[in-house]
N, C-alpha and C positions, 0 to 999 in steps of 0.2 A: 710714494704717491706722485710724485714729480714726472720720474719717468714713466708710469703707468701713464699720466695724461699726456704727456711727451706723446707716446708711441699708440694712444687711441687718436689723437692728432693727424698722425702721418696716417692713419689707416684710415679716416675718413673719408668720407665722399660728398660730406657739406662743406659748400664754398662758405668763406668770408666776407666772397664779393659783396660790398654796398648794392645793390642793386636799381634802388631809388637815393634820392638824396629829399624827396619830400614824401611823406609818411600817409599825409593826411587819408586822402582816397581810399589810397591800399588797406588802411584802419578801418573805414565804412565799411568797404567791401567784403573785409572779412568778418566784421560786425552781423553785419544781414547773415551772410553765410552760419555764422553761428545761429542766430537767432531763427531761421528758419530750417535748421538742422534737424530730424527726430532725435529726443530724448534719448534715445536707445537702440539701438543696433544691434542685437546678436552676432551678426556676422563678423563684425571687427574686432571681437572680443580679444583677440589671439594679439593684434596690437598692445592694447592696454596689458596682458599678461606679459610680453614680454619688456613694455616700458618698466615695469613696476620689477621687475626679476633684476634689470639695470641697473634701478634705483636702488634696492639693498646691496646689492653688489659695491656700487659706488661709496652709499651710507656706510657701509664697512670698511673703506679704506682709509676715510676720509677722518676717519676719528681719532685717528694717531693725530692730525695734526689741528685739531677743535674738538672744547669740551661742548656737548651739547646739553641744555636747557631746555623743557618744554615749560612752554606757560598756559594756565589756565586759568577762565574767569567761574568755573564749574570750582566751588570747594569738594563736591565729592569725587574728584578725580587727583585732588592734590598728594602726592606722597609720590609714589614712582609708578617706571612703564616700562616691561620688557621686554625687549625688542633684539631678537636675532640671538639670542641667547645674554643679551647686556640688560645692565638696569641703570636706567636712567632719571633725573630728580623731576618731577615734576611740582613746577612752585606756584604759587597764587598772584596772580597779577591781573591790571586794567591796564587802560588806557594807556598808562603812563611806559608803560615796558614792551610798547610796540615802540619800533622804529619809523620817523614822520619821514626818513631820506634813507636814501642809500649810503650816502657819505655819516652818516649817523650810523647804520651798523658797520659799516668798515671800522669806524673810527672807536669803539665799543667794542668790536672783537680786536681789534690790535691792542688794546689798553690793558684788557679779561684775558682774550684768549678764549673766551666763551660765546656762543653763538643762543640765543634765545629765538626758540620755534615755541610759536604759537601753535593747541591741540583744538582750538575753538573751530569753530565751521569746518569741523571734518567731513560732514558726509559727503559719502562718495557711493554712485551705482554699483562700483567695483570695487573700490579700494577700500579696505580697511581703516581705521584711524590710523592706527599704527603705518599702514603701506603707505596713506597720506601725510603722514607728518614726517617720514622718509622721502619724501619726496619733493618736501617744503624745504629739509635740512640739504640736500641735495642740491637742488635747486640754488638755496641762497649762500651757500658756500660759494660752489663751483662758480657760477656766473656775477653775483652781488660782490663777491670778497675778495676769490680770487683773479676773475675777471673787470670786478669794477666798473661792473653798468649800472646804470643808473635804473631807477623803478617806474619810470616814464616810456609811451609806448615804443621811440626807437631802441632805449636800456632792452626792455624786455625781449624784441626781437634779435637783439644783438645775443642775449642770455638764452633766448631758443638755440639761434646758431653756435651758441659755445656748446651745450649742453647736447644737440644732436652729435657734435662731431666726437663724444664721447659715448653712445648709445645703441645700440643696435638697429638696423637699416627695418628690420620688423617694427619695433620702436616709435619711428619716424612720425608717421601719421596720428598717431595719439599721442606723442609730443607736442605736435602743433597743434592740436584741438585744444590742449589744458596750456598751454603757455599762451602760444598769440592768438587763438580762438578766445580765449576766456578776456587776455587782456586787452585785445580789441573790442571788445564786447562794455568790457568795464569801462571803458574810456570815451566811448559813445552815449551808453545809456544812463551811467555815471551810478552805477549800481551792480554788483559782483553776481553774475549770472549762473541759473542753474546749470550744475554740471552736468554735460552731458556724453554718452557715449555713441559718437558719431567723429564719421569720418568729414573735412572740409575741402567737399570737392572742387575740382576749378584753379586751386593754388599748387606753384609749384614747391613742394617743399625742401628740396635741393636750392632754388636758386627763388630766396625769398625777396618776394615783390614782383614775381613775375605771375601771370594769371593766363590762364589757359577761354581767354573770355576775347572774340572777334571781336566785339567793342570796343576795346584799349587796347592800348598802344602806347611802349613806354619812349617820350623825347625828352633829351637829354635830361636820362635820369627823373623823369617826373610823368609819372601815371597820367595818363590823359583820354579821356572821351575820344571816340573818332566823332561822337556828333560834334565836338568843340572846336576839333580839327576843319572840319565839313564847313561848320557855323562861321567861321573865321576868315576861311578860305572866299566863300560867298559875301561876304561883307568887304564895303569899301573901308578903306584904311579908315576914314574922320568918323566910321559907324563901330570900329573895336571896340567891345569893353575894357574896360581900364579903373584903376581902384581910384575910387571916387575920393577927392582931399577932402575930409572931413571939416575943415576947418576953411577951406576954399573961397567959398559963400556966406552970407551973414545968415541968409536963408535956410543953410543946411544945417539939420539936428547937428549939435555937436555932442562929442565924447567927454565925459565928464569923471573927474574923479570922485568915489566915495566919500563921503565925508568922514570925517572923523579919522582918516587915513593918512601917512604922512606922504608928502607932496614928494614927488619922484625926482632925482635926480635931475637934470636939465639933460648933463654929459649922458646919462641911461635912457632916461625916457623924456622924450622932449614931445608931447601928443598933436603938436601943429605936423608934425609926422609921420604920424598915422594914416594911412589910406585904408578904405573899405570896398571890396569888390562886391558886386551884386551878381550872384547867377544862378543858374537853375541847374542842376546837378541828378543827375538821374532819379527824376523826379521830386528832387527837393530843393528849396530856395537855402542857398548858403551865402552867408557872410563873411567873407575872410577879409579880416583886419592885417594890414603888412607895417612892419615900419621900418623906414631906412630902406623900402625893399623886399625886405624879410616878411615871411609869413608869423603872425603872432599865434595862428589857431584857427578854427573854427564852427562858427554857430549854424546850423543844419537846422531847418523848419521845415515838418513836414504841412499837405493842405489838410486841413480838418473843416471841413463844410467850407464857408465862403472865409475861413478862416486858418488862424497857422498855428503850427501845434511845436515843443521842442523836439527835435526827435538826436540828437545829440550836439556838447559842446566842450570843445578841446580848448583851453588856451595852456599855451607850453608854462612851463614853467618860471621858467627867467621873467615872465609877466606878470605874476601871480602876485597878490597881497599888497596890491595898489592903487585898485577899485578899477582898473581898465573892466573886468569880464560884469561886473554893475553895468562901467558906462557905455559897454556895447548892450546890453540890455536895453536899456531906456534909448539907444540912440535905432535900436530893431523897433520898439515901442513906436517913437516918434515917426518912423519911418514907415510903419504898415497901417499908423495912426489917419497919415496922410492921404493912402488907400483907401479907408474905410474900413479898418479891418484890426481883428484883434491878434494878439498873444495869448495861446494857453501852454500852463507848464506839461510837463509830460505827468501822468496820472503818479510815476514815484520818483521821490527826487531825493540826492542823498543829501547831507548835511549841509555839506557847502553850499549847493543850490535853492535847498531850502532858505539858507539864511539869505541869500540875495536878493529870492521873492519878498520874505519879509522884510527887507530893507528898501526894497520898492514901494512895497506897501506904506512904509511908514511916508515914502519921500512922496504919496501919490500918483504913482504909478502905475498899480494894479490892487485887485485887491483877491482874499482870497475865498475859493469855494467847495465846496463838498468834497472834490476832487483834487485841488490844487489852486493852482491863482489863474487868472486871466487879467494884463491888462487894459487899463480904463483910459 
């Protein structure tokens, strides 16, 4: 298996170049791409056949060195599935027998030796259950286990690039539709999007983060608007935007932790640190929180009448479960409060976002309606 991926390696033609070193944009943009994609393309078909021809191919090599497990939450599909001439267990599981990390299945198959694929939300225009859940094993072998990236949108772009450089150049294009099509999609709208079969045009998929779009322009490594370019240029130095210190003014909303949440390190997160930038971003107002510098994420609002609507919100990981992505919430709240102007959720929101709205609600904040929350 080793040297089979050895020598699909050398015969590659996908770089490993980093291309960008900030993500954000290049995520939106393929976002949209996806979402204004058609469902279905006949023409591409011969793509998707030949990813999927890859994928058993790969799925069969690959099982000398992992036993594979499907899980289902369907008890009539519990017992086995057989696949490429093998049979394989199929056991009953929830919640609890998904992987919440990456470092979570690494760490579970090095202990096992056992990989657990999930057979729930298979459907696929093309793909079979079976082709699909070959493709999941595949997938999270190759890139999660043995490449060790993480399940976060650079992980997963990084997990495109490992897995193109193993696949056939037919392949290529419906690779990036179901890998970073799908999981730019996820991570913006924050809800796992119909699959579709279309091509993502515009993107280079040899040399990812590069876009075939007059508008951008990538400096030093970071995707940029030429209007931002344009905008900056035109402006005197004391008129630049610059991330606004949250804590600066006595007057400015500040960022607030969660409650009930334990208080963040000082040495980790110290939030008198926190800046927030304000801009308008091909047509939508984003908020990117930085600290130390660093970008934490960002909150995307699109305009919905003389109002703002979510239209997606990233905060990386290393931020997570500390109530930061609450208290940019309510610090967007106070901040468009002061306009005259509301917050409404996006019409679906997944769990995690849900519970923030109603954590808002509780603290007064917003409240919620037919559709979602708006706040007050």
């Amino acid at each position: 298996m080793k040297d089979f991926i050895k020598n699909r390696l050398k015969e590659s033609l996908i770089s490993e170049k980093i291309m960008l070193k900030d993500w954000d944009l290049y995520i939106q943009l393929v976002a949209e791409a996806y979402l204004a994609a058609r469902s279905y393309d006949p023409t591409v078909i011969s793509s998707w056949n030949a990813l999927n021809q890859s994928n058993h191919t790969l799925f069969n090599r690959i099982l000398s060195k992992v036993k594979i497990v499907f899980i289902t939450t369907n008890e009539a599909n519990v017992g086995s599935i057989e696949i490429d001439g093998r049979n394989f267990e199929v056991k009953y599981g929830g919640e609890e027998d998904d992987y919440k990390t990456q470092s979570e299945m690494k760490s579970s198959f090095e202990k096992t030796g056992i990989l657990k694929i999930s057979m729930d939300y298979s459907e696929h225009p093309i793909f079979s259950v079976k082709d699909n859940i070959v493709f999941r094993s595949v997938h999270d072998y190759i890139a999660h286990i043995l490449g060790n990236y993480d399940f976060g949108a650079k992980g997963e772009i990084a997990c495109y690039n490992l897995h193109a450089k193993m696949a056939p150049k037919a392949a290529i294009p419906a690779l990036f539709t179901e890998v970073v099509g799908q999981a730019s999609t996820t991570i913006v709208t924050g809800s796992f999007p119909t699959q579709k079969i279309a091509l993502l045009e515009g993107f280079d998929y040899t040399n990812v983060g590069l876009i075939d779009d007059e508008n951008y322009v990538i400096i030093n490594k970071v995707l940029t608007p030429k209007s931002e370019i344009n905008k900056t240029k035109s402006e005197k130095p004391k008129d630049r935007t610059e991330p606004t210190a949250i804590f600066q003014k006595k007057e400015e909303p500040e960022l607030e932790l969660a409650e009930n949440t334990p208080t963040p390190n000082p040495e980790k997160i110290d939030t008198s640190k926190i800046r927030i930038k304000r801009q308008e971003v091909n047509g939508l107002l984003v908020f990117t929180p930085f600290y130390n510098g660093e970008r934490m994420g960002a909150f995307r609002l699109k305009p919905f009448g003389d109002d703002y609507k979510i239209f997606g919100v990233v905060l990386y990981d290393n931020y997570k479960g500390q109530g930061l992505g609450k208290g940019m919430y309510k610090y967007i709240i106070r901040t468009l409060g002061k306009e005259g102007k509301k917050l409404f959720s996006d019409d679906k929101q997944s769990q995690e976002a849900a519970n923030v709205w109603n954590s808002l609600v509780k603290d007064g904040f917003a409240t919620a309606t037919d559709t979602g929350y708006v706040s007050i």
